[in-house]
N, C-alpha and C positions, 0 to 999 in steps of 0.2 A: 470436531465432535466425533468419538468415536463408541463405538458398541465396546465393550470392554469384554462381553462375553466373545467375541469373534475376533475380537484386538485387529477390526476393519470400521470403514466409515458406515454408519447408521442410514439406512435409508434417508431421512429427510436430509442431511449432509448432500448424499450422492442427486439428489431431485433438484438439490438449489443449487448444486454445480453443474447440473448438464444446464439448466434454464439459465443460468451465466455462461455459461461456453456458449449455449445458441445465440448471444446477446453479442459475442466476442467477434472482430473481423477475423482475428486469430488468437491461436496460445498455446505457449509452452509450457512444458514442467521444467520447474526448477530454473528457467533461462536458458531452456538447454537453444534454442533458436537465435539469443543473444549472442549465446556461445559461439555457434559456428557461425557467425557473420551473416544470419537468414534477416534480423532484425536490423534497423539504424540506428545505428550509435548516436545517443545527444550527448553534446559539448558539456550539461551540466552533469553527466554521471549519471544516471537514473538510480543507482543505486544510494548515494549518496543524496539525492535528494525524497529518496522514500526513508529511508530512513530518517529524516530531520523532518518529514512529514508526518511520521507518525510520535515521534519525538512533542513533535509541537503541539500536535492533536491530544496527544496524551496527556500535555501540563495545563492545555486547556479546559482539558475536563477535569483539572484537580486529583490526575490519576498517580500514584508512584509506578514503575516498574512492574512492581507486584502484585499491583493492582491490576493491573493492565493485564496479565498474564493471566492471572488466574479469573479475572471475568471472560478472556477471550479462549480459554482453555487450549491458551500456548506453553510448549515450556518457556521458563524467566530464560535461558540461556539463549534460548530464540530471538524474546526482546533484545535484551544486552545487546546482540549481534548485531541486528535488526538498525537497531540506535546507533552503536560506536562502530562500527564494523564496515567501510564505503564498498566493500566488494561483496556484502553478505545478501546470497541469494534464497528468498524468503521462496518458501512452495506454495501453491495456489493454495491447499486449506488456510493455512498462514495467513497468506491476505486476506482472505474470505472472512475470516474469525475477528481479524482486525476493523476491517472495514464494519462490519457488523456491530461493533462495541464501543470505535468510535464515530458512526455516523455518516463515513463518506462510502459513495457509492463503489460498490465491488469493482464493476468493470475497468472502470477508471483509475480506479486502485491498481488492478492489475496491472494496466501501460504504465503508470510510474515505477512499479517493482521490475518492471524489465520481463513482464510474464504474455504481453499481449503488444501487437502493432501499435505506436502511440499516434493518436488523432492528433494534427497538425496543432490544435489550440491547445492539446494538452501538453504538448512540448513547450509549445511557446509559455505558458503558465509556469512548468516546469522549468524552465530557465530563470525566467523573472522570479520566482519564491527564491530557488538557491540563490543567486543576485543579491537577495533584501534580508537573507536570513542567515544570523551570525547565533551559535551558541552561548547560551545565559542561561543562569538559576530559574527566570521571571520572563517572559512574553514582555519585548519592547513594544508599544503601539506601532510602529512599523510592520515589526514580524508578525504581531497579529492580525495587520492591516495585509498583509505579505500571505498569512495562511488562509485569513479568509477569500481573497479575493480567488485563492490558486482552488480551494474548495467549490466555491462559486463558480470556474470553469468546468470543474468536475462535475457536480453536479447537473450544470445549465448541457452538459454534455451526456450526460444519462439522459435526459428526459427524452432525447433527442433519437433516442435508436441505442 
């Protein structure tokens, strides 16, 4: 969200990212901490599996693309990426926007995007979703059984600090 008169983020943007970074053990922009080997690499891609995360979020909610975009007030090129793209590194508004439109908690969002430290059970979730989740037109009852349960740790891990 941004002020379009100062073509910078709006006060209430910049108020709900500091109280998410207070919320964070850590975080980078853009990955840059991925980048230089600060964070731990998971075996399932982090990247690849935020992307099919929000992928999956998005058709759950009956969203297209464009929809998606234009409620989270991302560029479409961002989604695209976002989606098809296993090395595309989303920047904290980005998540934050997402998170926001489709429902799962920011913080947690972040550790899958490669943006913040991942808590041990969100790896572990993040493993297990990539594992059970194969691209389709349509949510198999598996993958849906597969995003909710990885949501489920997201969330049961917000509440928690």
């Amino acid at each position: 969200m941004t002020n379009n008169k100062t073509n910078g983020p709006d006060r209430e943007w910049l108020l709900k990212m500091a109280e998410f970074e207070d919320s964070c053990r850590s975080i980078s922009a853009g990955g840059m901490a991925a980048d230089l080997g600060l964070l731990p690499a998971t075996q399932s891609g982090p990247h690849r599996v935020f992307g099919r995360l929000i992928e999956f979020a998005r058709r759950k909610k009956s969203l297209s693309v464009e929809q998606l975009a234009e409620r989270a007030q991302v560029d479409l090129a961002d989604i695209v990426d976002i989606e098809m793209n296993e090395m595309a590194a989303p920047d904290v508004r980005t998540v934050f926007q997402l998170a926001t439109v489709l429902d799962l908690p920011s913080a947690r969002l972040m550790e899958v995007a490669g943006l913040a430290s991942p808590r041990p059970e969100v790896s572990s979730a993040a493993l297990k979703f990539a594992a059970r989740s194969e691209p389709t037109a349509k949510l198999s009852r598996d993958e849906r059984d597969a995003l909710e349960e990885f949501v489920k740790v997201l969330v049961e891990t917000s509440d928690k600090g």
